[in-house]
N, C-alpha and C positions, 0 to 999 in steps of 0.2 A: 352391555357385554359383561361376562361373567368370566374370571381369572381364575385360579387355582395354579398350585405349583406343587410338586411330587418331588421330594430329594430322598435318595438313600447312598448309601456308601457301598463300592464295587469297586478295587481299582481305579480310586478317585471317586469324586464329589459328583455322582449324577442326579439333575435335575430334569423332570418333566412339567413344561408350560402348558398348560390347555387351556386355551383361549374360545369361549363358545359364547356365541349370541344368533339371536331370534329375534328377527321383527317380522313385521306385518308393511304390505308395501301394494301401493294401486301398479296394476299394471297396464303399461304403457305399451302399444302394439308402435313397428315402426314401418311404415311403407314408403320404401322409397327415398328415407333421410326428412320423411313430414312421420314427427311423432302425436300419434292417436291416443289420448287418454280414454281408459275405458273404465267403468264405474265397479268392474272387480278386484280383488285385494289376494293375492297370494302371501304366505308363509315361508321366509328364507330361513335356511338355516347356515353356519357356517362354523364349522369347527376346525380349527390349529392347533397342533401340537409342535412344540420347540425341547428338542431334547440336547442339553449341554452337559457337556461332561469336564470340570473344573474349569468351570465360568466358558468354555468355548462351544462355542457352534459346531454338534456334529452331524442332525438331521433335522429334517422338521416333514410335516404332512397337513393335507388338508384334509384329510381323509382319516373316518374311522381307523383304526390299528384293527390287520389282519390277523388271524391266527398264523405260526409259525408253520415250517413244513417238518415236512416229519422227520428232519436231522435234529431236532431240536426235542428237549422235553415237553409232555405234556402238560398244558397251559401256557405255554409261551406265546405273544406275540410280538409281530413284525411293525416297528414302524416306519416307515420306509423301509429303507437299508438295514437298522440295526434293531435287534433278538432282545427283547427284554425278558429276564429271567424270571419262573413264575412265580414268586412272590412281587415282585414288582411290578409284571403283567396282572395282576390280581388288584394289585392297587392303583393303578390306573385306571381300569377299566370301573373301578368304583368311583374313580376323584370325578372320570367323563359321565358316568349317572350322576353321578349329585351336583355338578355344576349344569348339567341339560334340565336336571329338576330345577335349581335355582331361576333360569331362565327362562321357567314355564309359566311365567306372571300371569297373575289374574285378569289383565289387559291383551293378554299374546292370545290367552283363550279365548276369553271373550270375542275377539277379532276375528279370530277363527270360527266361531258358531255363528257371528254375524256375516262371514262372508260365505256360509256353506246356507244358512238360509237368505240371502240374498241370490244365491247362482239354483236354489229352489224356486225363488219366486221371477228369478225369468225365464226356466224354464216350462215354469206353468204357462207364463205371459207366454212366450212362443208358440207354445204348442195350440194354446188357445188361439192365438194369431191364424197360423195354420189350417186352422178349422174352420173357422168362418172365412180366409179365401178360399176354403177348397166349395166351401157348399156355396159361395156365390160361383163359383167359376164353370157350373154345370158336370159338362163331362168328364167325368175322373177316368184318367187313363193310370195302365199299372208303369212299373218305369220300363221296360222292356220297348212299350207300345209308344210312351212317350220318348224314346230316344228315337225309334224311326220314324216316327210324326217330325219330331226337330230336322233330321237328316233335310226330309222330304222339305220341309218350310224352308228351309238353307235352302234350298238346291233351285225350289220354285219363285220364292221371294228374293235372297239375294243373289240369286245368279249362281250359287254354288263358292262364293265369295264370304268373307267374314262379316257378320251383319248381326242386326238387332235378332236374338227368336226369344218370342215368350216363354217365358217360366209356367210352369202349372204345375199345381200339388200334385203329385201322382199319389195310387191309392194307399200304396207303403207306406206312404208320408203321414197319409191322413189318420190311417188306422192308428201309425205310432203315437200321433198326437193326440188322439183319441182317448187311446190304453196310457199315456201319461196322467190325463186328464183324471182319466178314473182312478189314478193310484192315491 
């Protein structure tokens, strides 16, 4: 996590805390209260700002600072509740670039190209998947054709009851994974 602090004088001693960090994190699917680890990695970000005004708490945000509305000079922004004037809005908004730079480590990157060519390389795997059971499964129906083929298999096999119905690629499917394929 990466700190920075912004003080200028206004009718008292104000200070802006911008607290920002960035990791890299497996993500965990939850079904049901049984947690599913899965072998992808997203990118969190989390940015606070703590604004005191002679050492006291007067707002804080987890959230980028908004531009002001139009009662206000141009360049001001909003953080929560309270208008920073635009030269103070100018220097904030520099201190949250350069501590978001700081916390662009060469590990946070890295992390990030290994998990975007990792969700590359299952989406090949998939698609290839896809395509070889489409071409054992024989007849490719489109999906239109195969939702009223389902209907029908409900209705004839389970009685019109909730039951097993096979899956089958349909041709949308196949084509996609096709045209994946070739990209």
């Amino acid at each position: 996590m990466t700190s920075k602090t912004y003080t200028y004088e206004s009718k008292g001693t104000t200070s802006i805390e911008i607290n920002y960090s960035k990791e890299v994190r497996q993500i965990v699917l939850d079904a049901d209260g049984i947690k599913i680890e899965t072998d992808k990695t997203e990118v969190v970000e989390y940015l606070h700002i703590v604004v005191k005004v002679d050492g006291k708490f007067v707002t804080e945000s987890y959230s980028q600072p908004e531009k002001a509305d139009s009662r206000f000079p141009e360049g001001c922004i909003r953080i929560n509740r309270m208008v920073c004037n635009p030269t103070a809005s100018a220097a904030v908004l520099a201190l949250i670039a350069e501590v978001m730079a700081e916390e662009n480590t060469v590990e946070v990157v890295k992390a990030e190209a290994a998990d975007m060519a990792a969700t590359e390389a299952f989406e090949i795997a998939e698609a290839a998947e896809i395509v070889r059971i489409a071409e054992k499964q024989g007849k490719m129906m489109t999906a239109v054709e195969y939702r009223r083929w389902s209907v029908n298999y409900n209705n004839a096999i389970n009685e019109g009851t909730q039951g097993h119905i096979p899956t089958m690629i349909t041709r949308e499917q196949y084509e996609a994974a096709k045209a994946r394929l070739t990209r």
